[in-house]
C-alpha positions as CSV (number, residue, x, y, z in Angstrom):
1,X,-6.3,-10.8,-7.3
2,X,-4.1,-12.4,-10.3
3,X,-0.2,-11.5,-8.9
4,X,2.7,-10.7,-12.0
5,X,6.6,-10.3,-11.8
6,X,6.9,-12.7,-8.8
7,X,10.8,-12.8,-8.0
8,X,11.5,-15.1,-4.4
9,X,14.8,-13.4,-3.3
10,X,17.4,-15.3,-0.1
11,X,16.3,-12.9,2.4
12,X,12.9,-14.8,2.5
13,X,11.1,-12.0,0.4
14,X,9.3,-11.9,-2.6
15,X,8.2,-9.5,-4.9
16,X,5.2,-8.9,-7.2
17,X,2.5,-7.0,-9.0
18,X,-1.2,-7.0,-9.2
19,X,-2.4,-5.5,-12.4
20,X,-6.3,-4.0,-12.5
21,X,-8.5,-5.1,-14.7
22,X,-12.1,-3.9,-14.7
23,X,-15.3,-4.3,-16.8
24,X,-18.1,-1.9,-16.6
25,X,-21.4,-3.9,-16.1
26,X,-24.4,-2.1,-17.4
27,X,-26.7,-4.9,-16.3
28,X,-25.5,-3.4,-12.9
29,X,-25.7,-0.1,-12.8
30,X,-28.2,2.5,-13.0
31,X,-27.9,4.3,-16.3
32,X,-25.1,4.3,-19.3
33,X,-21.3,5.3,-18.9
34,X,-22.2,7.6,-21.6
35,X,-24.8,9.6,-19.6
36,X,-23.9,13.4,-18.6
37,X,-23.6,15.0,-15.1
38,X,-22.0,18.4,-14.0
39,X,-19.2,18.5,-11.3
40,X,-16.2,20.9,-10.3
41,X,-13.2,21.0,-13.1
42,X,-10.4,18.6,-12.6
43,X,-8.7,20.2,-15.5
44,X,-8.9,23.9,-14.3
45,X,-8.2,23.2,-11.0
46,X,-5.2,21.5,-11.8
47,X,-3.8,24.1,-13.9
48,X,-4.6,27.2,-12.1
49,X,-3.0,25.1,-8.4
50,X,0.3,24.6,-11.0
51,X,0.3,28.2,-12.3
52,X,-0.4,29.9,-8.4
53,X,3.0,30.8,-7.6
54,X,3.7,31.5,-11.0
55,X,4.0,34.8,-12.4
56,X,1.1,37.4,-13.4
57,X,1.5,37.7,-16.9
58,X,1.8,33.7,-17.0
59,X,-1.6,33.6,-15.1
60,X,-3.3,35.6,-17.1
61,X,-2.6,34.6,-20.3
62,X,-3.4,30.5,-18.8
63,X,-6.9,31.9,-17.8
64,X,-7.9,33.6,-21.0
65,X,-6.7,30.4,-22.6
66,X,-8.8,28.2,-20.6
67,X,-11.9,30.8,-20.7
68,X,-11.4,30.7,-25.0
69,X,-12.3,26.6,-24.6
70,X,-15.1,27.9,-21.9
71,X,-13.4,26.4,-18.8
72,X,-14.2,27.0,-15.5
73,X,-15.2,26.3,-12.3
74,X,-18.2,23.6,-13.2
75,X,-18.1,21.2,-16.5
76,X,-19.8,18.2,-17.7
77,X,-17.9,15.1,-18.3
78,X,-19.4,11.4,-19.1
79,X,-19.6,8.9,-16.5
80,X,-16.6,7.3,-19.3
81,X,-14.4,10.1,-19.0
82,X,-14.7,10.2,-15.5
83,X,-13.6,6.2,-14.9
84,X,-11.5,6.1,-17.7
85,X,-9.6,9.4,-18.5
86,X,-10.9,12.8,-19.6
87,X,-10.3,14.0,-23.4
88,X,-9.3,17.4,-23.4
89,X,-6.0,16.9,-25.8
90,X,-6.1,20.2,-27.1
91,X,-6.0,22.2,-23.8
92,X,-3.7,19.8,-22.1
93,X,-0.8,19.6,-25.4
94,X,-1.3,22.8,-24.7
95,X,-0.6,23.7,-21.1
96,X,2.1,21.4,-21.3
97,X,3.8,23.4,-24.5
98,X,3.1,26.3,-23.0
99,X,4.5,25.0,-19.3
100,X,7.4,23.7,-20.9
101,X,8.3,26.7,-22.4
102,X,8.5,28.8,-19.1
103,X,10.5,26.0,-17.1
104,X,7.2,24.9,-14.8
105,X,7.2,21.0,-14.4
106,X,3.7,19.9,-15.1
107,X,2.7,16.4,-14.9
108,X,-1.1,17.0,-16.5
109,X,-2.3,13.7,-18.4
110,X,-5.6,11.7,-18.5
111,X,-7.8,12.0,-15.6
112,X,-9.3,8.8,-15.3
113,X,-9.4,7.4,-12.3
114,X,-8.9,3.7,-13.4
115,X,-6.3,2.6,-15.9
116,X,-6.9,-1.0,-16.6
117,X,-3.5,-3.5,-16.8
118,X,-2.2,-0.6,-14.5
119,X,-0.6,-1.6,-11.3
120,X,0.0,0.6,-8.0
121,X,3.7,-0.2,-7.7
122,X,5.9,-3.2,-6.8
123,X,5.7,-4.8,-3.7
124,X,8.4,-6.8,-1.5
125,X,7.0,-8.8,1.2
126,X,8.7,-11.3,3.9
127,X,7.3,-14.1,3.2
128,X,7.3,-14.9,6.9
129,X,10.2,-17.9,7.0
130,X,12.4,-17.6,10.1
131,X,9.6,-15.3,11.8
132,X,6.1,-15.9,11.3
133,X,4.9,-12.2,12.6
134,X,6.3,-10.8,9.5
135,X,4.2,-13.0,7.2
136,X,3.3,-10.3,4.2
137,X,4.4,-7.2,6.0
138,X,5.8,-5.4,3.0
139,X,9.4,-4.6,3.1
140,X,9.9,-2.4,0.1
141,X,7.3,-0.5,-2.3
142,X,8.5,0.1,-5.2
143,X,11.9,-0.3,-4.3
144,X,11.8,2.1,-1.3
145,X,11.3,1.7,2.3
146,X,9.7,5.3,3.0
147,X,7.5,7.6,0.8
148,X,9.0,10.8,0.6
149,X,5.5,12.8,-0.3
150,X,5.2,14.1,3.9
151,X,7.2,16.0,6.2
152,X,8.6,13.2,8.7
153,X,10.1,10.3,8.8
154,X,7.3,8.9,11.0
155,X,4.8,9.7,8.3
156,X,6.8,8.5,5.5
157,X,6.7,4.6,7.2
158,X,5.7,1.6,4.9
159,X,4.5,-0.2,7.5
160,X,2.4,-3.5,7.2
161,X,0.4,-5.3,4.7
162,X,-1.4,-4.7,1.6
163,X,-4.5,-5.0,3.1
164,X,-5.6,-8.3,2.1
165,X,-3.6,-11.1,3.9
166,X,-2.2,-10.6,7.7
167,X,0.2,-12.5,9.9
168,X,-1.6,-15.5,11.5
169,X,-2.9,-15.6,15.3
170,X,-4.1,-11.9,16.1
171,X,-5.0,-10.5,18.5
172,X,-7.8,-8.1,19.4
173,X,-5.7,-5.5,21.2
174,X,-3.4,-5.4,17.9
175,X,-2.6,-2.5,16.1
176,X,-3.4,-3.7,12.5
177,X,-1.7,-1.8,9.7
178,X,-2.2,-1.1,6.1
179,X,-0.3,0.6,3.4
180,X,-2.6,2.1,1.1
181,X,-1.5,3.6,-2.1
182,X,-4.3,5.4,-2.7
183,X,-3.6,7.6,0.1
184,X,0.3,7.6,0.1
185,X,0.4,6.7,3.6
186,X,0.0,3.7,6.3
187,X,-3.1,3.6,8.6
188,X,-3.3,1.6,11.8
189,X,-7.2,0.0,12.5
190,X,-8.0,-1.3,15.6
191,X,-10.7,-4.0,16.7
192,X,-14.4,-2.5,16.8
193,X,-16.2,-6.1,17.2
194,X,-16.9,-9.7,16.3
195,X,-18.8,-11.1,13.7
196,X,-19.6,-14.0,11.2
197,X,-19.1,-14.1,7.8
198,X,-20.4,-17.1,5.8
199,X,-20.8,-19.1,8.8
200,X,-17.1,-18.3,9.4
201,X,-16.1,-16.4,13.2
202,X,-14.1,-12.9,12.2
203,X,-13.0,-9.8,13.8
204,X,-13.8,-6.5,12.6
205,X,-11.0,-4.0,12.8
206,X,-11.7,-0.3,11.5
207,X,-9.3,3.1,11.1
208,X,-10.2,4.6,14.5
209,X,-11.0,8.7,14.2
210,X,-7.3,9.8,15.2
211,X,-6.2,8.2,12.1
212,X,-7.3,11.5,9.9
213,X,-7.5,13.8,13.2
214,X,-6.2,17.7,13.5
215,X,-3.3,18.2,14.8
216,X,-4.8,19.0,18.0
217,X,-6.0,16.0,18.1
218,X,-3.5,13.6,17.2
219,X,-0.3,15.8,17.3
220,X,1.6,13.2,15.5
221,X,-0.3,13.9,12.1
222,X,1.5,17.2,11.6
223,X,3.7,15.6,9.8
224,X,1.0,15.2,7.2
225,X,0.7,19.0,6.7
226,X,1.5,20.2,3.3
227,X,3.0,22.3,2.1
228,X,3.8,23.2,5.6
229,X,2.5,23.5,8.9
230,X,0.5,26.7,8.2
231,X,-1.2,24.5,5.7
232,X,-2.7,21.9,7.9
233,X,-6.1,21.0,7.7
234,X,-9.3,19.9,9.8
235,X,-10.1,16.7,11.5
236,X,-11.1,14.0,8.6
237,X,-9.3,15.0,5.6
238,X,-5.7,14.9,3.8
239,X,-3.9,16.6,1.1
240,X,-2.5,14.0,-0.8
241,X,-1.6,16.8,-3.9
242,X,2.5,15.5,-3.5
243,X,1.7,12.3,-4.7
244,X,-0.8,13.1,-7.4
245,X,1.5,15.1,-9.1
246,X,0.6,18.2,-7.9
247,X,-3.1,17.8,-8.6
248,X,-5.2,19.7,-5.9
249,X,-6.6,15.9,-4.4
250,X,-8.1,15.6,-0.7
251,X,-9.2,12.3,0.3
252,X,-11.2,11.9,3.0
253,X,-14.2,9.2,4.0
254,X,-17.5,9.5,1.8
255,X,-19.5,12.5,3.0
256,X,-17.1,13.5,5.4
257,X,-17.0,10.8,7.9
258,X,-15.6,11.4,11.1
259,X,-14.5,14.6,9.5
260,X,-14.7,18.1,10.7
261,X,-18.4,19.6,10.6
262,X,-17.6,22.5,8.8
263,X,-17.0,20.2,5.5
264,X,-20.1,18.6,6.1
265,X,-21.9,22.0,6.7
266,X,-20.1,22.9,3.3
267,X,-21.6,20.8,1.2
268,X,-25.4,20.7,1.0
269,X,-27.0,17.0,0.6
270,X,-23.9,15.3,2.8
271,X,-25.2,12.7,5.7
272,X,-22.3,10.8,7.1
273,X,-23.2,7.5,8.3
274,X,-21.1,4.8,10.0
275,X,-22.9,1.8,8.2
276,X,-22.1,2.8,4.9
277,X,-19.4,4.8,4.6
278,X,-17.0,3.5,7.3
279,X,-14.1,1.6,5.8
280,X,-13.4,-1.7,7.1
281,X,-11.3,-5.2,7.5
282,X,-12.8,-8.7,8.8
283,X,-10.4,-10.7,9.6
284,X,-10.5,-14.5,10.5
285,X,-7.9,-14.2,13.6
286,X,-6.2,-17.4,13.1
287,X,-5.1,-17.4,9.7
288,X,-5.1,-13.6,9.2
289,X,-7.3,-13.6,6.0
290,X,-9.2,-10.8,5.1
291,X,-12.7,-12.2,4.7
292,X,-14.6,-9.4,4.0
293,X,-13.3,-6.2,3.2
294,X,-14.4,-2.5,2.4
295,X,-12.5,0.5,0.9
296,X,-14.4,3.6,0.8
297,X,-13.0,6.9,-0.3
298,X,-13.9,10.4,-1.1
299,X,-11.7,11.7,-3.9
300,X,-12.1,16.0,-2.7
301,X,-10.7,19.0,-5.0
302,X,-9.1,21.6,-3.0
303,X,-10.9,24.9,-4.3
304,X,-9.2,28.6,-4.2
305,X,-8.6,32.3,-5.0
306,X,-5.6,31.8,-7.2
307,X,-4.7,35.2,-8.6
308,X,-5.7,35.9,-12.1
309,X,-8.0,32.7,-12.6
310,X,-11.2,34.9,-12.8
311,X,-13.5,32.2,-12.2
312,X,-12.0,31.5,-8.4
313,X,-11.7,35.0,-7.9
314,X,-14.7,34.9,-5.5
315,X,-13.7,32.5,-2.8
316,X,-12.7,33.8,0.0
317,X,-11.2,30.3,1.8
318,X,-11.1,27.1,1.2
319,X,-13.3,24.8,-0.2
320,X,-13.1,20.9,-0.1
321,X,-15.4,20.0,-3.3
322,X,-16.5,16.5,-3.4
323,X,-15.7,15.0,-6.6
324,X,-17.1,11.3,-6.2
325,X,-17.0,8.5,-3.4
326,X,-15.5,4.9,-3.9
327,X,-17.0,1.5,-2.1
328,X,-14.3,-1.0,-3.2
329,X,-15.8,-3.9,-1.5
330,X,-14.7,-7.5,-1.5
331,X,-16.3,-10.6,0.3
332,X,-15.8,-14.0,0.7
333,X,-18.1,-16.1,-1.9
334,X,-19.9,-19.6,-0.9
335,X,-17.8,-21.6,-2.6
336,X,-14.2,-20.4,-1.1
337,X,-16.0,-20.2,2.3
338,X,-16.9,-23.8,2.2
339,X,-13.3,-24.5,0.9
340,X,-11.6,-22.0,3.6
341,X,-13.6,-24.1,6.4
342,X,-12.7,-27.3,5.3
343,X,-9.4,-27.0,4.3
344,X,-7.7,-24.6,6.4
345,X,-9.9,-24.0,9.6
346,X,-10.7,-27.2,10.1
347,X,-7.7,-28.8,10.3
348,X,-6.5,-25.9,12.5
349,X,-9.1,-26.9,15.0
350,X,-8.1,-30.7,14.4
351,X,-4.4,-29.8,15.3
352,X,-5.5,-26.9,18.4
353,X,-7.7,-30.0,19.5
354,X,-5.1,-32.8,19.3
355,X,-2.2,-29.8,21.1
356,X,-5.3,-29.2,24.1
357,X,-5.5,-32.8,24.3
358,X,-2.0,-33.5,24.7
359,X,-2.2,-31.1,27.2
360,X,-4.9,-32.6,29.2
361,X,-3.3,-35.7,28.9
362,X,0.0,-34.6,30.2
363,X,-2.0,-33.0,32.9
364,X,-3.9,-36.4,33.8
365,X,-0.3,-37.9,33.8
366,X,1.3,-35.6,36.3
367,X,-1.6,-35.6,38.8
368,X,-1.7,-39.1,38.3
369,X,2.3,-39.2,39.2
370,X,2.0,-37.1,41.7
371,X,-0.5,-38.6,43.4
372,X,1.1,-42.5,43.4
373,X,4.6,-40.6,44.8
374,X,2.9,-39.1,47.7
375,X,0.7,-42.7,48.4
376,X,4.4,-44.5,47.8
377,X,5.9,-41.7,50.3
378,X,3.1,-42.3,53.0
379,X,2.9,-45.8,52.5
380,X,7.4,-45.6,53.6
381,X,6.8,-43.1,56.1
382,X,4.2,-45.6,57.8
383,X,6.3,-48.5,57.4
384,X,9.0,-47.2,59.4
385,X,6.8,-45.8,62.3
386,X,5.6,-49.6,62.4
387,X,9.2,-51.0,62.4
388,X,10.2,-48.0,65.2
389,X,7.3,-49.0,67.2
390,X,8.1,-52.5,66.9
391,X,11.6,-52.3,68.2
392,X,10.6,-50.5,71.2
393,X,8.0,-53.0,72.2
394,X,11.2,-55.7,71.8
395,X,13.2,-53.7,74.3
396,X,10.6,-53.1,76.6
397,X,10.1,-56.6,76.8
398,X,13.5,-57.9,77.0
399,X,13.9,-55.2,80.2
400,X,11.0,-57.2,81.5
C-alpha cells in the first residue's frame, strides 16, 4: 500500500499515511452496485441512540419526523449507498438543524463504509535503528500514544504494528500485536501453526478467543465496557459506538465467531466457521513480513427500546443486527514471491549458513587445539618420567 506525508524525525521515527483507493469490479462480483436489498436502518438507529437520553417532547417530535419520510426499523439501500455513503440529505440537514438547535452534538454524515483518498490516521513508527525489536511498532497514532474511546489505561494502549510488517526473527511463543483502527483498539494473536505460502515457510498467528471474551472470561476486558460496566456485553463482540461518533456499531467476527451462542441463536441463517471467517496473519519469521493476511469483520447495529421511537417500541433487550461482513484479504503474488526468495531469504540463509559455518569451523579449531595441548602435555609428562627413571638407574649403578 502507496504511503503519503513521510517525515523521518531524530528519534529514529517516521511518520506517514496510506490513503484508500478502491475500484468496484463488476467482472467480479455477482450482480450490479446498483441492485436493491433490505437491511436494518443505519440512519434511524443512529438518531433514535443520539436522541435516548434526550427529552420526551424531543423524541417525539424526531420519530414523527422520521415516520413522515417512512423510516424505520428495515429499509432498502443500493449495494452503492452501502460502500460508498447513503443519500438521505434531507433527513440528515435536518436532524442536524434540528440537533443543533437543542444543544445535542450530532456527528450524522454519509454512511458509507469506504471513502476513497481517505486515510485512517497518521502513523509514527520506530524505524527500528538503535533496537531492532522495535522495527515498525507504532509510537504515536495520530499524534497520540493512547485512544481515549475505553475505560482504562490498559485498554487505551497503541501497542504494535499496523498489521502488515513485524520486527524480524519471531518467535512462536510471541505475543504478536496489532493496532487496528477499525476496531479502536490493540489485539494480541498468538501462533496456531505452520504453513507455506508460495513455496515460502510461514507461521500462522490468529486472535486467540480471550481477545473478545466476557468479562468472566478475560477480566481484563472490562475495561472495554461502555458506557459503563453495567453495559458489558457477551463473549465475541464489542461496542465500538465512542469511536464512531456515537453511532450504535458492534463489531464482532462474521457470523459470530467465537462469539456467545445467544447472537448466533439470534440470528437465523448464521454458521460460524473457523475456515472462513477466522481472521488471520502469516508471517515469514525471519523477516517479519506479513505474507498472507486476512481481515474479517462483522460490522453489527445495536438494536433497542428507546422511548418514543415507535418502531423499537417492541424489543424487549438487546439485539445485535448484523449489518454486513468484511474479508479484507491480501496474499503474496508470484512474482514478489519469487523476488522475496531470491533477494531477501536467500541471502539470509547464505549469511545464517556462512555464521553456522564459522561456527563449525571455530568448533573444529578448538577440538583440534585442545586435542594437540593434551598430546603436547602427555608427550612432557612422559618425558620427564623417562628422565626420572633414568637418573635413578645412574645412582643405582654408581652404588654398585
Amino acid at each position: 500500500m502507496p504511503k503519503i506525508k513521510v517525515h523521518f524525525y531524530d528519534n529514529h521515527t517516521v511518520s506517514f499515511q496510506q490513503p484508500k483507493t478502491l475500484i468496484f469490479d463488476r467482472s467480479r462480483s455477482v450482480g450490479s452496485d446498483k441492485d436493491n436489498f433490505t437491511s436494518i436502518n443505519i440512519l434511524y438507529l443512529t438518531a433514535a441512540s443520539f436522541f435516548r437520553f434526550e427529552y420526551s417532547i424531543l423524541q417525539k417530535f424526531l420519530n414523527d419526523f422520521l415516520e413522515l419520510f417512512k423510516e424505520s426499523l428495515y429499509t432498502q439501500y443500493t449495494v452503492h449507498d452501502i460502500l460508498w455513503g447513503l443519500k438521505h440529505d434531507t433527513i440528515l440537514e435536518f436532524i442536524h438543524s434540528f440537533a443543533a438547535q437543542h444543544n445535542i452534538s450530532l456527528n450524522l454524515t454519509d454512511f458509507g463504509l469506504f471513502t476513497n483518498g481517505s486515510t485512517d490516521g497518521t502513523y509514527t513508527i520506530f524505524n527500528g535503528q538503535g533496537n531492532i525489536n522495535n522495527f515498525n511498532i507504532i509510537n504515536k497514532w495520530d499524534g497520540v500514544s493512547k485512544v481515549e474511546y475505553w475505560k482504562n489505561e490498559w485498554c487505551e494502549m497503541i501497542n504494535g504494528t499496523d498489521g502488515s510488517l513485524f520486527p524480524p526473527f519471531v518467535d512462536k511463543s510471541d505475543n504478536i500485536e496489532i493496532f487496528s483502527t477499525d476496531i479502536c483498539r490493540s489485539i494480541g494473536l498468538k501462533y496456531e501453526k505452520e504453513r507455506t505460502v508460495k513455496g515460502i515457510d510461514v507461521w500462522r498467528f490468529i486472535p486467540p478467543s480471550l481477545v473478545f471474551g466476557n468479562i468472566a472470561e478475560n477480566p481484563d476486558n472490562i475495561g472495554f465496557c461502555t458506557p459503563d460496566t453495567d453495559h458489558c456485553l457477551g463473549s465475541g463482540v464489542l461496542n465500538i459506538s465512542l469511536c464512531k461518533f456515537g453511532a450504535p456499531v458492534i463489531v464482532s467476527q462474521p457470523h459470530f465467531y467465537q462469539g456467545d451462542r445467544s447472537y448466533i441463536n439470534g440470528v437465523i441463517g448464521l454458521h460460524p466457521d473457523k475456515e472462513t471467517h477466522q481472521t488471520y496473519i502469516d508471517l515469514e519469521p525471519m523477516t517479519g513480513a506479513a505474507l498472507n493476511v486476512a481481515k474479517r469483520l462483522q460490522l453489527n447495529l445495536a438494536v433497542m427500546n428507546v422511548s418514543n421511537f415507535v418502531a423499537t417500541e417492541k424489543i424487549t433487550k438487546l439485539l445485535i443486527h448484523p449489518l454486513l461482513w468484511l474479508n479484507e484479504s491480501a496474499v503474496l503474488n508470484d512474482k514478489s514471491a519469487r523476488d522475496f526468495k531470491s533477494e531477501i531469504l536467500q541471502p539470509l540463509y547464505i549469511m545464517q549458513a556462512v555464521q553456522y559455518g564459522f561456527i563449525v569451523l571455530g568448533g573444529f579449531v578448538l577440538i583440534c587445539t585442545l586435542v594437540v595441548g593434551i598430546k603436547v602435555f602427555y608427550n612432557k609428562k612422559n618425558t620427564v618420567l623417562s628422565l626420572n627413571g633414568l637418573v635413578v638407574n645412574e645412582q643405582q649403578d654408581y652404588e654398585e
